[in-house]
matplotlib code that plots the C-alpha trace (Angstrom):
import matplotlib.pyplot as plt

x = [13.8, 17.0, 16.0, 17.7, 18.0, 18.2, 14.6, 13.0, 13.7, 12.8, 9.9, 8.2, 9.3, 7.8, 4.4, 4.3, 4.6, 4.6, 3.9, 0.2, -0.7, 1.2, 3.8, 3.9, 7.5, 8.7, 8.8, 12.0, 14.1, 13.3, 13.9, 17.5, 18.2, 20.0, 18.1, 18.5, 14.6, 11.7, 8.3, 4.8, 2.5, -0.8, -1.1, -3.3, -3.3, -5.8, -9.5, -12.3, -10.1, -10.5, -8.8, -5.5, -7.4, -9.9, -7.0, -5.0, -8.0, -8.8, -5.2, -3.2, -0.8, -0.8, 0.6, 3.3, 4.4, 5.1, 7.1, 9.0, 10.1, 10.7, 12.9, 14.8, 15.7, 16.7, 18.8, 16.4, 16.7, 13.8, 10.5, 7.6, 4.1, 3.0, -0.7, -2.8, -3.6, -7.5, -7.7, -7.8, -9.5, -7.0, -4.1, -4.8, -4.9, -1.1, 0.2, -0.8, 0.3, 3.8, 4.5, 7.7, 9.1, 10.9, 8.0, 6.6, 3.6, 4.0, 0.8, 0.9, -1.5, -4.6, -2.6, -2.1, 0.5, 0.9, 1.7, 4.5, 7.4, 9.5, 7.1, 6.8, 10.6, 11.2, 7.7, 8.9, 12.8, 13.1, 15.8, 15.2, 15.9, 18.1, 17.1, 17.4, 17.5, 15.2, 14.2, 17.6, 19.9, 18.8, 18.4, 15.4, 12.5, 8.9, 5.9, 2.3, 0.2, -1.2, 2.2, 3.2, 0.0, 1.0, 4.5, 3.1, 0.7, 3.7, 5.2, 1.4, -0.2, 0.4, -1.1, -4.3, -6.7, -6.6, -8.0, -10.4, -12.5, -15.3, -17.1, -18.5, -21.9, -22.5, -25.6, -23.7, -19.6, -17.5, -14.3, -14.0, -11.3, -11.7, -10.1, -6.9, -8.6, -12.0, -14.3, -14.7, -18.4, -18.7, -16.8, -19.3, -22.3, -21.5, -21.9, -25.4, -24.9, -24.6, -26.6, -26.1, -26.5, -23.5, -20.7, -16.9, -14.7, -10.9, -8.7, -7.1, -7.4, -9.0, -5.4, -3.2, -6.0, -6.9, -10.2, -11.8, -14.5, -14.1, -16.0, -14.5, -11.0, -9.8, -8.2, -4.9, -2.5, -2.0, -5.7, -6.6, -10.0, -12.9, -14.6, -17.5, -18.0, -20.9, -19.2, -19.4, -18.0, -15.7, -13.0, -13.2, -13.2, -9.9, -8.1, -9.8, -7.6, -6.3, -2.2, -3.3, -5.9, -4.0, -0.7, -2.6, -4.7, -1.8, 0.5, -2.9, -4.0, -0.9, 0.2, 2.9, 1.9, 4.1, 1.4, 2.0, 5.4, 5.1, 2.6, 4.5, 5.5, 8.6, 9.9, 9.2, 11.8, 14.2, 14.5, 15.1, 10.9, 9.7, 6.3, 6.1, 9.4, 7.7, 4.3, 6.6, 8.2, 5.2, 5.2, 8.9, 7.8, 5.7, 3.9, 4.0, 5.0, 8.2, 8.6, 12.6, 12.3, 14.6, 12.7, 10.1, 12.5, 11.3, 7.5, 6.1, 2.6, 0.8, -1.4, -1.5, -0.5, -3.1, -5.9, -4.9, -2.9, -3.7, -6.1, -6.5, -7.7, -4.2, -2.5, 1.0, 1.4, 0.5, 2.7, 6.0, 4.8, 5.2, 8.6, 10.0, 8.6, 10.6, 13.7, 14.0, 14.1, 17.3, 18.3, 18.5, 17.6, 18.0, 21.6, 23.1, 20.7, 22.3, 20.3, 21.7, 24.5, 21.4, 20.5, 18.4, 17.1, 13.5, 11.4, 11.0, 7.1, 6.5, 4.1, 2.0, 1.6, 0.5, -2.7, -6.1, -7.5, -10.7, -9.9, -8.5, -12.0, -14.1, -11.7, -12.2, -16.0, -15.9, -17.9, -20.9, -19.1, -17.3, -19.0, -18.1, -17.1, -17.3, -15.6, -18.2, -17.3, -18.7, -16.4, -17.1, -15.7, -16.2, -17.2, -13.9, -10.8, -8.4, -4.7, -2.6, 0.9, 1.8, 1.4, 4.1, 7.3, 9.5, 8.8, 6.0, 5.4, 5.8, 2.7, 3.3, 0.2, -2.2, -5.8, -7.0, -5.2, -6.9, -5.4, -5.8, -6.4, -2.8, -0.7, 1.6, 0.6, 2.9, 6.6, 9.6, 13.7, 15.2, 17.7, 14.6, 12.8, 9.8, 7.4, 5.2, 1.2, -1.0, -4.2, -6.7, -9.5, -9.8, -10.6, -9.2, -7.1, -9.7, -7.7, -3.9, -2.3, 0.2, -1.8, -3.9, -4.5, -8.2, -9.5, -13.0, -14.3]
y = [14.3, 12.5, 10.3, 6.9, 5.1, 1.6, 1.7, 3.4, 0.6, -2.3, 0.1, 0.1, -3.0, -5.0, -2.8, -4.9, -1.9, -2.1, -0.1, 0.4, -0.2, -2.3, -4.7, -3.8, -3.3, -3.5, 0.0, -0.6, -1.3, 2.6, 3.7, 2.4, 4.2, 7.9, 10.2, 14.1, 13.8, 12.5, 12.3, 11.3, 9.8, 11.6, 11.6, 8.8, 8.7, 5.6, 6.0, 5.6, 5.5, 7.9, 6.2, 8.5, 11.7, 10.6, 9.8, 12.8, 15.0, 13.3, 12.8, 15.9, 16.5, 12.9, 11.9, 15.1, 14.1, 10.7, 12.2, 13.7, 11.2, 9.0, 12.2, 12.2, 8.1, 8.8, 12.3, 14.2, 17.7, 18.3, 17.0, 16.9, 16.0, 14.6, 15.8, 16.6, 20.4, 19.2, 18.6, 22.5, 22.5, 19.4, 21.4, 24.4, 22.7, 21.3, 24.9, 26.0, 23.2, 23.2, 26.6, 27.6, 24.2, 22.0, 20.3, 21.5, 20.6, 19.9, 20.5, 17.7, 17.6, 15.3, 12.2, 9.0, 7.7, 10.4, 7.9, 5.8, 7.0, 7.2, 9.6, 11.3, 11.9, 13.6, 15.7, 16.8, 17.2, 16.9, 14.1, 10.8, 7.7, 5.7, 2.3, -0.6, 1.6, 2.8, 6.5, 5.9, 5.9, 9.9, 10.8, 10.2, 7.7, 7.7, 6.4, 6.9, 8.5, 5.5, 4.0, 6.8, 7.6, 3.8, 4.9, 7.9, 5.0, 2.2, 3.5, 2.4, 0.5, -2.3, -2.4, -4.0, -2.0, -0.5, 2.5, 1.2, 2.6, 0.2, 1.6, 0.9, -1.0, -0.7, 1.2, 3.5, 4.0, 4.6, 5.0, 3.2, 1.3, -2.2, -4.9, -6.4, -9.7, -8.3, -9.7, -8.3, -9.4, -8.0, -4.4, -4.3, -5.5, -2.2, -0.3, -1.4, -4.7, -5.1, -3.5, -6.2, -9.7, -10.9, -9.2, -9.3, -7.1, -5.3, -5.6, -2.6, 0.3, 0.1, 0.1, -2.4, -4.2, -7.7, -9.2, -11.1, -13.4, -14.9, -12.4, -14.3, -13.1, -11.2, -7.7, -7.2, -4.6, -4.0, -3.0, 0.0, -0.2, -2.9, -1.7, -4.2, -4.0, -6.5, -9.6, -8.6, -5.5, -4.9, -3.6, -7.0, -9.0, -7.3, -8.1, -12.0, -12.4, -15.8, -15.8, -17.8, -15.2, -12.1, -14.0, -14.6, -11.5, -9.2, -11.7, -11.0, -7.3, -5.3, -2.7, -1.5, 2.0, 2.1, 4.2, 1.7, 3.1, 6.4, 6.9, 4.9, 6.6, 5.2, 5.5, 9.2, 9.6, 7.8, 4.4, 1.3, 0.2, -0.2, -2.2, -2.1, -4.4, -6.8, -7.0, -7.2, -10.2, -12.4, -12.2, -13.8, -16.9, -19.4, -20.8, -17.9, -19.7, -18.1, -14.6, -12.8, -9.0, -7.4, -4.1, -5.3, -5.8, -2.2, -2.6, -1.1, -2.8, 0.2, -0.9, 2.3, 0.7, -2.0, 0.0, 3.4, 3.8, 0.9, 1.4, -1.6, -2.5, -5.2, -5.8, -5.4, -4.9, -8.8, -9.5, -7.5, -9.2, -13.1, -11.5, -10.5, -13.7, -15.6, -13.7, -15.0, -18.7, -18.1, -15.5, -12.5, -9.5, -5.9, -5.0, -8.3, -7.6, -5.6, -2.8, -1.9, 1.0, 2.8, 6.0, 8.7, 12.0, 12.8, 13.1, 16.6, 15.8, 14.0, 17.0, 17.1, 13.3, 13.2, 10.9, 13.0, 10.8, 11.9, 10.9, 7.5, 7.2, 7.6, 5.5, 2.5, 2.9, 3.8, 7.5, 5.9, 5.0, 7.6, 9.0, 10.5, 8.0, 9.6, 8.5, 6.4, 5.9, 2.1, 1.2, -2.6, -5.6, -8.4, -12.2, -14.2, -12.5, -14.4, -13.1, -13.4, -14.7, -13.0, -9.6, -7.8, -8.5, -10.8, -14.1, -15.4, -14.8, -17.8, -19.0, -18.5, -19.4, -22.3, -23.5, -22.8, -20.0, -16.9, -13.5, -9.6, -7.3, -6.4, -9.5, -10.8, -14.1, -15.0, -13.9, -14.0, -14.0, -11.4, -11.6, -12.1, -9.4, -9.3, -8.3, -9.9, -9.9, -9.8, -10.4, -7.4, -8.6, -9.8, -13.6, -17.3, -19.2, -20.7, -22.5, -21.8, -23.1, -22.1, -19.5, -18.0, -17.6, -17.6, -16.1, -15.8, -13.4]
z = [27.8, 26.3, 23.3, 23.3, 19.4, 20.5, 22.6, 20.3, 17.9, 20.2, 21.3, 17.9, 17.0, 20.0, 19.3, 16.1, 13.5, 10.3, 7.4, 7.4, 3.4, 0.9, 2.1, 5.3, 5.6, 9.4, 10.4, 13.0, 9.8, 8.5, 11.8, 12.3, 9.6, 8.9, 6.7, 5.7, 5.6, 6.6, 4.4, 5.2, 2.4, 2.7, -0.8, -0.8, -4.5, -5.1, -5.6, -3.4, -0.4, 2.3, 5.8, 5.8, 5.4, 7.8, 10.2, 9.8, 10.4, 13.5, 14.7, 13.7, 16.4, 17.1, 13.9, 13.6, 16.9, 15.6, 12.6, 15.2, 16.9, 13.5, 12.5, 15.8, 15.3, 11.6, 12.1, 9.8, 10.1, 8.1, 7.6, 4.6, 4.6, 0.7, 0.5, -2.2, -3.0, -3.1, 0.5, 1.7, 4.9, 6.0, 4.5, 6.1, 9.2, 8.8, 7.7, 10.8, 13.1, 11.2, 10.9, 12.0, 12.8, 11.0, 9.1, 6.1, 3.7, 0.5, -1.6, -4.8, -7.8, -7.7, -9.8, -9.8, -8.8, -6.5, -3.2, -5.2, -2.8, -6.3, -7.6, -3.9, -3.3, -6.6, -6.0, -2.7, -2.9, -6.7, -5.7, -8.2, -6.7, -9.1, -10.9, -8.9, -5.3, -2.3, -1.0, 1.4, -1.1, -1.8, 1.9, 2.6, 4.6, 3.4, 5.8, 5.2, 7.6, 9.8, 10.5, 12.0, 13.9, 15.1, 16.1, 18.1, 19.8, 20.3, 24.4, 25.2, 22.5, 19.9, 16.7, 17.2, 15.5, 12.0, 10.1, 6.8, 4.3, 2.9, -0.3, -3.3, -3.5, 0.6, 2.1, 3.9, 3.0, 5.6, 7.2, 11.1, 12.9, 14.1, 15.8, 13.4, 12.5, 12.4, 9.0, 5.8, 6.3, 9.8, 8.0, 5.5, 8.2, 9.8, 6.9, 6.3, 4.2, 0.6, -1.8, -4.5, -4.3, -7.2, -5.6, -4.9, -3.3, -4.0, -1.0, -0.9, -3.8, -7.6, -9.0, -7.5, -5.4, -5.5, -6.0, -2.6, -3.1, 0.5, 3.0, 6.3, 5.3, 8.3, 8.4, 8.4, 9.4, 5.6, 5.1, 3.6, 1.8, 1.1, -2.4, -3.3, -6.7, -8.9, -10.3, -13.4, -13.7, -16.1, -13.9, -12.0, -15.3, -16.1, -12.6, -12.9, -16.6, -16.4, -17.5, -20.7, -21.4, -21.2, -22.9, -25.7, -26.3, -25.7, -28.5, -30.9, -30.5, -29.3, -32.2, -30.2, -29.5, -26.5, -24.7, -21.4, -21.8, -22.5, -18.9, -17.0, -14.2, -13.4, -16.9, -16.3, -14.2, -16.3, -15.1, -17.7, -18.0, -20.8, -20.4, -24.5, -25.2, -22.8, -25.0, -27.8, -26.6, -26.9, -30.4, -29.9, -28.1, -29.7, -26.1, -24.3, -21.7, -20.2, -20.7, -20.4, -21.1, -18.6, -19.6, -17.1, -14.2, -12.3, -12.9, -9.8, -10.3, -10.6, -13.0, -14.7, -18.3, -17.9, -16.0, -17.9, -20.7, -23.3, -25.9, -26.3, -23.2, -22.9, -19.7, -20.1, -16.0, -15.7, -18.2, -16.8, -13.7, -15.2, -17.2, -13.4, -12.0, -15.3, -14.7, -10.8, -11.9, -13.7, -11.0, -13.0, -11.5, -12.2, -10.6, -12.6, -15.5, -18.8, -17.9, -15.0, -16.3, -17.9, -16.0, -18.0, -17.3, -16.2, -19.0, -20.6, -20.5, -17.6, -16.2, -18.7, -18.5, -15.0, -15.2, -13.3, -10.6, -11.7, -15.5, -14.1, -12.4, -15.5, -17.1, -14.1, -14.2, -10.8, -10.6, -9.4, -6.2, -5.6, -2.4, 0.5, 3.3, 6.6, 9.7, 12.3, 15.7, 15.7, 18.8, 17.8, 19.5, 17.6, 18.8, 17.6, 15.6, 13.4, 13.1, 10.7, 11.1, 8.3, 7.8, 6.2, 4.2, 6.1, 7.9, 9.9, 13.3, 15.2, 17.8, 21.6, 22.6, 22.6, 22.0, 25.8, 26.5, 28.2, 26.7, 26.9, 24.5, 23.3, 24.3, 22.2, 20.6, 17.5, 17.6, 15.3, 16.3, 16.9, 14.1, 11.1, 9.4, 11.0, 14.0, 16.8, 16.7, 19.3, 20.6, 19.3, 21.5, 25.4, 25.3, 24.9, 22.4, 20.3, 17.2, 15.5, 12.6, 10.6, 9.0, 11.8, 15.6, 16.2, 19.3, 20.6, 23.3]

ax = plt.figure().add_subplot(projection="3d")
ax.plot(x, y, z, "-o")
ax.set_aspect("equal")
plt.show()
């Protein structure tokens, strides 16, 4: 069957795909691409969450036949599945559906950050991706798991449903697929209810998560986990720091071990990081109020400094975040920055600094919650869906339909041009327009 580029492109674009965790980068832009190689994230490096796995188990072939395709748009010749070693039965699995073929699997250690495509590409090809540059620019396109599930899906299906994990302090944790623009509350309804009264939730993983106190908030195609902790528990005290409280504790009680440094993964592979110089810069500004370390300009937000590495319990990821933020308003970033000629080698060490996900859950508090989550078949459909406009890096879809109108499960609803970054959504239940806004389309069944 002769494989034309250009629909391919429009195919998967149209289908409204976008990478399924993260930002949600448009996954057409990867796809236009050429690349030596093609590697899927199964590495699924953040705790508690089980969805890829789950996935990938249920939808082997599906989701090589995906990477198949994605390696025939790009002109890979070669293809590599990211999965941790731990996984055996899953693993075994792969070996045998890829052996002899131009796929192989890649067995990784049980770390964190295993999933940062940095950290991935150099695991897998031993190829570092210089400062300042993306997996491209060393031959190479990384995609998780779902997205390209989702590209297998797109010549007969839009994105309108999304794998999830929900843990933590539910009666029954569980990993399901819903309808995109399904509730948190109804997610965690499904799973038996709460079994605290005080709680919150982390969108997403333990690590680079944020904290949800608003149970209404809708899935998106960016969700990967719901993890309902108690209010008051310490790891949701950390991620609830206001600026002015981490500002002034870090300018009081950092010693300057360089620890955040010295376990940061990206610095590990020699790139210009150095979460230490931007503690040490608050002791350098009087208010605290604007902070200008360049050292902080490649920060991935991994939270391992803040989460991990500080024995002082500090959080020198927020602060590299308001340094990066800082730098924008006088439009220095890292290519004009004076760090941009710096290129080292990978650290001698960096194997033997490779932080345990089981260490890192000790660390977070979290082994009481780590439990199994099973896939359930809930086939749920629920009463009224809100959609994001927004879900991914880019700009907003645009509304095409109205209060009033009557759609179908899988209609397109919000759109974007055709020369912006971005993707349409659609209708992920059978029903009418019941409100849009700038933010949302609700429908109700």
């Amino acid at each position: 069957m002769n494989f034309n580029k250009e629909d391919f492109i429009n195919q998967i674009r149209t289908a409204g795909i976008v990478g399924a965790g993260g930002a949600g980068f448009p996954a057409y832009i990867k796809a236009k691409s050429n690349a030596e190689i093609v590697i899927l994230n199964a590495a699924e490096c953040e705790p508690l969450i089980k969805k890829d796995q789950v996935l990938f188990d249920l939808y082997p072939e599906e989701v090589l036949d995906g990477m198949r395709v994605l390696m025939k748009s790009v002109g890979a010749d070669k293809g590599i599945i990211g999965i941790k070693r731990k996984h055996e039965k899953l693993v075994e699995k792969l070996e045998k559906l890829t052996n002899n073929t131009d796929i192989s699997v890649f067995k990784l250690g049980d770390f964190y950050p295993a999933g940062d495509e940095f950290c991935l590409v150099y695991e897998t090809t031993k190829r570092v991706i210089p400062p300042g540059k993306i997996p491209l620019d060393v031959g190479c396109v990384v995609n998780n798991v779902e997205t390209v599930y989702n590209i297998y899906l797109s010549s007969k299906n839009p994105v309108v449903e999304k794998f999830i994990t929900v843990a933590g302090c539910v009666k029954k944790p569980s990993t399901f697929k819903l309808p995109i623009g399904t509730s948190y509350k109804e997610a965690i309804e499904l799973c038996g209810g709460f079994t605290i009264k005080n709680h919150v939730a982390i969108d997403g993983g333990p690590m680079m998560g944020k904290v949800v106190t608003d149970f209404d908030t809708p899935i998106s195609k960016t969700s990967s986990a719901i993890i309902v902790l108690p209010e008051n528990h310490p790891l949701i005290k950390k991620k609830n720091q206001t600026i002015a409280q981490f500002l002034r504790i870090g300018k009081s009680a950092c010693d300057q071990c360089s620890y955040c440094t010295e376990f940061c993964p990206r610095y590990m592979l020699g790139h210009p990081i150095q979460p230490h110089k931007a503690m040490r810069s608050l002791l350098f500004n009087q208010s605290a109020a604007k902070i200008h370390e360049e050292y902080s300009l490649l920060c991935s937000e991994c939270s391992l400094c803040s989460l991990y590495s500080c024995p002082e319990g500090l959080n020198p990821k927020e602060v590299c975040v308001k340094s990066k933020s800082n730098l924008r308003e006088l439009k220095i970033n890292y290519k004009n920055s004076s760090l941009s000629s710096i290129a080292n080698d990978v650290h001698p060490l960096r194997e033997y600094r490779k932080v345990p996900v089981k260490k890192l859950i000790r660390k977070l508090g979290l082994c009481d919650y780590d439990n199994p989550a099973p896939y359930m078949d809930f086939d749920y459909t629920p009463q009224k869906v809100k959609i994001l406009l927004l879900q991914h890096i880019g700009v907003p879809s645009r509304p095409v339909v109205k209060k009033g109108d009557v759609v179908k499960k899988g209609d397109i609803i919000g759109k974007t041009e055709e020369n912006e970054l971005g993707v349409p959504v659609h209708s992920s239940i059978d029903g009418s327009v019941s409100e849009v806004n700038a933010k949302y389309i609700e429908i109700t069944g």
